[in-house]
Structures are given as C-alpha cells and as structure tokens.
C-alpha positions in Angstrom: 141.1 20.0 86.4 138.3 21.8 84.5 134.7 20.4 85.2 132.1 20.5 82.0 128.4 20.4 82.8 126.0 20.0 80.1 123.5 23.0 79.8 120.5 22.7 81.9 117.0 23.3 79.9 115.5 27.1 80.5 112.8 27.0 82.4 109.7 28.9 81.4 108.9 32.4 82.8 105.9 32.2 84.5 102.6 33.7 82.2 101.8 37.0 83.4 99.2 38.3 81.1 96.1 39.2 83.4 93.8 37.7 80.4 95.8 34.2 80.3 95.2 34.7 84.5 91.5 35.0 84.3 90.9 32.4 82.0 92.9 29.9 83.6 90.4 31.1 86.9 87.3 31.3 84.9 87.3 27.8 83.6 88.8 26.0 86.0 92.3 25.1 84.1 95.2 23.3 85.2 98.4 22.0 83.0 100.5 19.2 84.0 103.7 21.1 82.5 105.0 24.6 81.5 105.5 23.9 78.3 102.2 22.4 77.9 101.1 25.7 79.2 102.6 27.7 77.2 101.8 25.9 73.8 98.3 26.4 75.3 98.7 30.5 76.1 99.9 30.0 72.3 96.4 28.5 71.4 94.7 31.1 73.5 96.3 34.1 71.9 95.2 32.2 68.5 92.0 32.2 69.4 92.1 35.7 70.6 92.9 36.6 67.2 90.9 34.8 65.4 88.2 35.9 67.6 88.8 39.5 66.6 89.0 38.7 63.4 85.7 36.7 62.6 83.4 39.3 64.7 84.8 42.2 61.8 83.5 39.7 59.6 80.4 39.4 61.4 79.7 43.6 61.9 78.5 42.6 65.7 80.7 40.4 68.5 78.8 36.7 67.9 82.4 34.9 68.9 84.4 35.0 72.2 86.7 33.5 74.3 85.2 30.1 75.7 86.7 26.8 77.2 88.0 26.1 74.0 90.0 28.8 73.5 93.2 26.8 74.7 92.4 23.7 72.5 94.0 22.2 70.0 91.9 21.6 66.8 91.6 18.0 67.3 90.4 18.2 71.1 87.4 20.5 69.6 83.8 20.1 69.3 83.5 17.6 66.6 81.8 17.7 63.7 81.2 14.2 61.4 79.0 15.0 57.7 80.6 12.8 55.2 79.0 11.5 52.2 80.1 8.5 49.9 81.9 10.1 47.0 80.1 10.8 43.9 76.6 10.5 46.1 73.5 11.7 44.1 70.1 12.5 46.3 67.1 10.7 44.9 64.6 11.1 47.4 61.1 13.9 46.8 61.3 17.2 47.4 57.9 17.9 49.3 56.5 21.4 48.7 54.9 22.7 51.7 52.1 25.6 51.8 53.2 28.7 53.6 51.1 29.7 56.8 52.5 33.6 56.5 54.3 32.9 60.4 56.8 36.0 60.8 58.2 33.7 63.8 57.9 30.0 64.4 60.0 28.2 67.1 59.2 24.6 67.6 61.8 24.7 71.0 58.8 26.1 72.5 56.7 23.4 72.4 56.4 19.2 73.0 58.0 19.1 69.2 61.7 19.5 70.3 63.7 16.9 73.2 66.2 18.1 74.7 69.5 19.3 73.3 72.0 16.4 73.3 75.7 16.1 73.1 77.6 14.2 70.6 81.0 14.0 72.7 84.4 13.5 70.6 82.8 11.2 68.1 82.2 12.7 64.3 78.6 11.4 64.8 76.6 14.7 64.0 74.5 12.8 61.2 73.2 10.3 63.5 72.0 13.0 66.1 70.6 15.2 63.6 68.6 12.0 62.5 68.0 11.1 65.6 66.5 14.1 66.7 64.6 14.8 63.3 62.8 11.2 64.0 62.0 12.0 67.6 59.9 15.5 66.6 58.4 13.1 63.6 56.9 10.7 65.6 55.9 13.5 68.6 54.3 15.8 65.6 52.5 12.9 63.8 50.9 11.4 66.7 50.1 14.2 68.1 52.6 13.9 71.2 50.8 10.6 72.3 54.3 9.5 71.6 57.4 11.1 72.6 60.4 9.2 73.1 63.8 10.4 73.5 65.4 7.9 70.9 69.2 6.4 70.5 71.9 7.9 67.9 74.1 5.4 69.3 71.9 2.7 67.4 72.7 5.0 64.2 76.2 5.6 65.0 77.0 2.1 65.2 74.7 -0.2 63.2 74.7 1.8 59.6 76.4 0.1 57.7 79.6 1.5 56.0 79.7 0.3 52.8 77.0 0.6 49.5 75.4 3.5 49.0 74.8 4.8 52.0 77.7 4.0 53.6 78.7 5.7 57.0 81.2 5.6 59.5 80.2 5.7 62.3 82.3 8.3 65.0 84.6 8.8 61.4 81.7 10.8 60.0 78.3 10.1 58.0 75.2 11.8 56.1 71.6 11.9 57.2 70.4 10.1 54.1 72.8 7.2 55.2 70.5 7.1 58.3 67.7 7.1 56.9 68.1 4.2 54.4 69.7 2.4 57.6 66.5 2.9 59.7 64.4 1.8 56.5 65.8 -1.4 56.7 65.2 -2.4 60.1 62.1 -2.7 62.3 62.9 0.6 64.1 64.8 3.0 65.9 65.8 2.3 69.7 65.0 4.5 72.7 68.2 5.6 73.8 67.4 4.0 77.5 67.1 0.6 75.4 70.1 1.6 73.8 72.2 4.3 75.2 74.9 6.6 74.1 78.2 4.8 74.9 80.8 7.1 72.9 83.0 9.1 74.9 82.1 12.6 75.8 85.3 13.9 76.9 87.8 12.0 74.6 88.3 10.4 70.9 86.8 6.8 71.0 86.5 4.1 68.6 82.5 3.5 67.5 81.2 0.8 69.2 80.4 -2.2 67.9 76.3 -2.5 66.9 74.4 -4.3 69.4 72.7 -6.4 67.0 70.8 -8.4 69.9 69.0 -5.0 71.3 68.0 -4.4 67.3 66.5 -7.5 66.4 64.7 -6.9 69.6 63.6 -3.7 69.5 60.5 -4.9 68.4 60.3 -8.0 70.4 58.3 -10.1 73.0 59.9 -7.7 75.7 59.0 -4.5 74.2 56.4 -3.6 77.0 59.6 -3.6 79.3 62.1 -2.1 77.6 59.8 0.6 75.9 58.8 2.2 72.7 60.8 2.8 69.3 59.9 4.5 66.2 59.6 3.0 62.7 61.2 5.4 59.8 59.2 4.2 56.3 61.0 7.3 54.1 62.1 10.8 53.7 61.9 13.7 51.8 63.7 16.9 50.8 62.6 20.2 51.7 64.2 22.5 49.6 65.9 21.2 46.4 69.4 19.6 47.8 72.3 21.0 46.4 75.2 18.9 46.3 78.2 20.9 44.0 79.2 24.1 43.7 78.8 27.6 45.4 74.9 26.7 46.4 74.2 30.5 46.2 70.6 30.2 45.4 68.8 27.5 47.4 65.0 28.2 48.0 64.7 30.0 51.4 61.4 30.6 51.2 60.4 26.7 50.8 62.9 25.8 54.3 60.6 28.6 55.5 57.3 27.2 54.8 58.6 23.7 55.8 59.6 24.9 59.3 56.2 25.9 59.4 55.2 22.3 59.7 58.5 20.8 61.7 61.6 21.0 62.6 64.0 20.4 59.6 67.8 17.8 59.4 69.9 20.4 58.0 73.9 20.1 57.1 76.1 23.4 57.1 79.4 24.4 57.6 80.0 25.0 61.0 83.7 25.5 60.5 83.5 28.9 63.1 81.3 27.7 65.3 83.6 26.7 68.2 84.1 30.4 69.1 80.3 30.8 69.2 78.8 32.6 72.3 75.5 34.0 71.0 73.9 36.6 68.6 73.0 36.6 65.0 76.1 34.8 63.2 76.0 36.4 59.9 76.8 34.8 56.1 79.9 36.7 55.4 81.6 35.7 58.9 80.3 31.7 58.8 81.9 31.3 55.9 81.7 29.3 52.2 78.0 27.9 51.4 78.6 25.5 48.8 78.3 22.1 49.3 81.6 21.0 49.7 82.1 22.7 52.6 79.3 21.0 55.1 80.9 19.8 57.7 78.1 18.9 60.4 74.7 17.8 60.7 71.9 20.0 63.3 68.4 20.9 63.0 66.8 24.1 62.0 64.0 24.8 64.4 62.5 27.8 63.4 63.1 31.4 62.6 62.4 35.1 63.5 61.6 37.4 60.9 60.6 40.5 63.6 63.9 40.4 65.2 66.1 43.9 64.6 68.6 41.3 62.6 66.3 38.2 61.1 67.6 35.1 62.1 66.9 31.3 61.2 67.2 28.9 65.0 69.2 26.3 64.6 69.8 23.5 67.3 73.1 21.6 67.7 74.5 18.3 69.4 77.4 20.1 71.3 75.6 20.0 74.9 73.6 22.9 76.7 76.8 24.7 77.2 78.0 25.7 73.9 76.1 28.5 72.5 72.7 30.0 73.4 71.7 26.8 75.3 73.0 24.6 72.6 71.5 27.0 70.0 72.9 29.1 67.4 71.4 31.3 65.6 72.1 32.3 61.7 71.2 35.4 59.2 67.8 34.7 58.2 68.1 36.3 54.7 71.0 34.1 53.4 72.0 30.5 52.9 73.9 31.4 55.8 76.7 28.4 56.5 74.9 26.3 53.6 71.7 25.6 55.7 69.2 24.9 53.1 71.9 22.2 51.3 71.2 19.7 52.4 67.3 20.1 54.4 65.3 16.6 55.4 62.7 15.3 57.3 62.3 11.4 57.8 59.2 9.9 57.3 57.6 7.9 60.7 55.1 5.4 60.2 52.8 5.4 63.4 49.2 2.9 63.3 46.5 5.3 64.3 42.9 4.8 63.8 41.1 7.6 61.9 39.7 9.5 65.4 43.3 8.9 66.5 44.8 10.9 63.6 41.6 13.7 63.3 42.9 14.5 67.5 46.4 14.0 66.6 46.0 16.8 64.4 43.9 19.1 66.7 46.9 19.1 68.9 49.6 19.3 66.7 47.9 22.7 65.6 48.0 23.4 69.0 52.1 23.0 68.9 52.0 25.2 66.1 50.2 28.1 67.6 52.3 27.7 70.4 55.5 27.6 68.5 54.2 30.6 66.0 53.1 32.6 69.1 49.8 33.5 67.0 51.6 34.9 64.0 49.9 32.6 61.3 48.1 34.5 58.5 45.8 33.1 55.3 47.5 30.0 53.9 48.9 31.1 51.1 
C-alpha cells in the first residue's frame, strides 16, 4: 500500500542580514511569526530604499532608518488635514512689520509648551490649534497665563458638518477649529479634559464631553482651572488653496514669526523617515495645495545657519525628529508651509497697566527668542 502525505508548508530561512540583526536589537523588536517577519524585513528593505533615495533628493542624509522602518503605511505616524470640499478662506490677512531678526526661535522661551503627541488618530488640525491658542494666550498676557490646553476638546466636539466641518481622528482643518472654539465659551485645559485617543493604535474619536464644555466656564472653574476664549483669526500670508502655490509670500510668514509662533499645514508625506538636518524643497516634495497633508506650527527660523532653515514643531512626540522638530529650507515654500499660515485670535480681560506689563515682557520673549538679532523696524 502506497502512503500520500499532503506537502508540509516551507518554513522560512532564518534572516541573516547583519542590518535586519541590528535593528531588530536596536529597537527592541519582536514578531509573533516568520512570515510576519519577513513581510516586515520586506518593509525594512523598502524603507532602506526609499531612504537612499529621498537623501539624493535632499543633497545631504536628513532621512534614516528609525522604528518605523518595518511599518506598514497604515501603522505610521498619522497625519489628519482635511478640508470640506470646495472650502474658500474668508478670514484677514494681517500684515505684520518686520523687526530685521536673522534668527527668531520662540522654543526658547515661555511662548512654546511642550511638544505633544497626536497618537494614531488623523487629529493634527486640532493640535496645531491647540497649540497655536496656548502661545496666544501666553504671548498676549504676557505669560501671566499659560495653560497647557486640550486638543481632545477639538478633536471631538467640532462639529462635522456645515462649513467647517471636521472629523474628528478622520482628519480636519485649523479654520474648522477655530470657528468651533468661536462658538463656545472656551477651550479646555487638557487636565479638565484630557487626551483620550490611543497613542499606540487606530481608535475611534471619542464622543464630546458636552458636560465638561458647558462647564468650562462654570461655578467650579476655580477647581478645575483655567481655559482660554478664541474671539477670531487671521491669515499670515495670503492662503493658497489650488494649484502649484509656487509663490507664497515668505517674507510676510517671516515677519509674522517675528511676533508668534504660526498654525501652518504642509505636506509631510516624507516625514516618517525624518532624523534631523535641513529637509530641503526638492526632497519634501509637491507644494501646492492639494498636497497638505498635516497640520504643525512654524516656530521660528535661522537665516545664519550654513543651510537657512525655517523651525517647525510637530505632534508626533519628542522622539521623532530633532526633539519633535523638523526643520525645512528657509528659502522655499518648502513642503507648502506658507499655504495655509494662522494665528487664532485669544480674548484675555486685562486692565490697561495689565496690558502696558504684558507687553514689557512679551518683548522680553522676543529678545530671548531673537537672541538680540532685532534691527530698525522696518
């Protein structure tokens, strides 16, 4: 009698490339199978290549191998800009005087919190709000208040139709924020109302705590702390919102930064890969409008440095990066920067003393932050 056995599955060869070894040592990386191993080594070699590619692009090595490098694109650091279709800005555009500054950088002063970290929900819009309000309200009161303040409130109370629809962890705009935090008495500190999005894995937003909003204001407000109350915004440079965006007003996102930190929306489609150095125009990519993808803040710039380069925060933690920074050819509209540029309006009671001190200090932010480079206003 003749036996048949049906074939038994191959078993993977064990990964012997030293680089696929060190990585797996370096970050800590375990698989629960071989094959999922081996469609990872797949995604590393990708990367590897891609990589190599996009720092030709750049002339200098900007991108390396990181955690990432094994990840598929959904498990990635997420992004989240989305406007309504057929969206038209309407808001100013607010000219602001130049101060001559070869260097301003707000990250060294009261002006910018701490970097924050969006997780795996497409709510870059609501951080970049969030954090454009916080350095509002610390610049216009002179740091008498500064409150770390609560995206999650953004995320998950804008509302996603009209307008300014958003929504929520599927993506938003800034603008969207804005007219959200117009319409209610104020924006949350994020102790009051924490982040409750998942940092490590794709979540569903979470529903708005309409409760802790109606009472952000309320008779327990001495308990559950301050919040800040948006009344507008305005435009920086003039937005562009279709086609190639090739000749956005650098200058005026210059002279602006010279006065506070700025919302800005790019395309950050190559900034997974990021690891630090001047990311240049050619290798970030397209600059038009339809290719923003995510929402940050420019804080600052550095004319002096042997490559120029604009300093732009992100929401991807203090890992990613240079500290959670990035930093992108000043001379350009490098990755579309100067699209989409805002700054929220925060409405703070102050007496007239109060303001003329307020101001005293806040020129002692900018000294600090221009390390003495100011020149005749100009």
């Amino acid at each position: 009698m003749v036996y048949r056995f049906a074939a038994l599955p191959t078993a993977f060869a064990a990964i012997a490339d030293p680089e696929w070894v060190e990585f797996k040592t370096q970050y800590n990386k375990v698989y629960p199978t071989d094959v999922d191993e081996h469609e990872r080594y797949e995604l590393f070699q990708e990367t590897k290549t891609r990589v190599a590619k996009l720092n030709k692009l750049n002339g200098e090595p900007v991108f390396g191998i990181t955690w990432m490098a094994d990840r598929r694109p959904d498990e990635k650091f997420k992004t989240g800009h989305l406007k309504p279709d057929g969206w038209t800005p309407n808001a100013p555009v607010k000219k602001y005087k130049s101060r001559g500054s070869s260097s301003i950088d707000w990250h060294q002063t009261e002006a910018i919190t701490a970097i924050k970290n969006q997780g795996q929900c497409g709510s870059c819009w609501a951080f970049s709000a969030t954090e454009a309000v916080e350095s509002q309200m610390i610049l216009t009161s002179g740091a008498t208040f500064a409150l770390e303040l609560s995206p999650q409130q953004i995320t998950s109370c804008t509302p996603d139709t009209g307008t300014y629809g958003c929504l929520g962890c599927q993506g938003g705009f800034t603008e969207g924020a804005y007219a959200y935090l117009e319409s209610v008495a104020g924006l949350a500190n994020s102790f009051f109302y924490p982040y409750s999005q998942s940092l490590t894995a794709s979540s569903t937003t979470a529903a708005c705590d309409t409760a802790k909003v109606t009472a952000v204001n309320g008779t327990d407000e001495m308990l559950q702390g301050g919040y800040a109350k948006v009344s507008g915004y305005h435009y920086a440079t003039t937005p562009c919102t279709s086609g190639g965006c090739t000749s956005q007003n650098l200058d005026d996102l210059k002279s602006a930064l010279e006065s506070t930190p700025v919302s800005i929306c790019v395309n950050a489609a190559s900034w997974n890969d990021y690891t630090g150095g001047v990311l240049t125009s050619a290798a970030c990519g397209d600059m038009g409008a339809s290719y923003q993808d995510h929402c940050v803040m420019a804080t600052g710039f550095n004319s002096t440095a042997a490559t120029p380069y604009w300093i732009v925060r992100n929401s991807w933690s203090n890992t990613w990066g240079i500290n959670g920074y990035i930093y992108l050819e000043l001379d350009k509209n490098t990755c579309g920067l100067a699209d989409d540029a805002t700054i929220p309006e925060v409405s703070i009671e102050m007496t007239a003393q109060e303001q003329a001190e307020a101001a005293v200090r806040r020129e002692i932010m900018f000294q600090k932050a221009s390390q003495g480079s100011s020149q005749t206003v100009v």
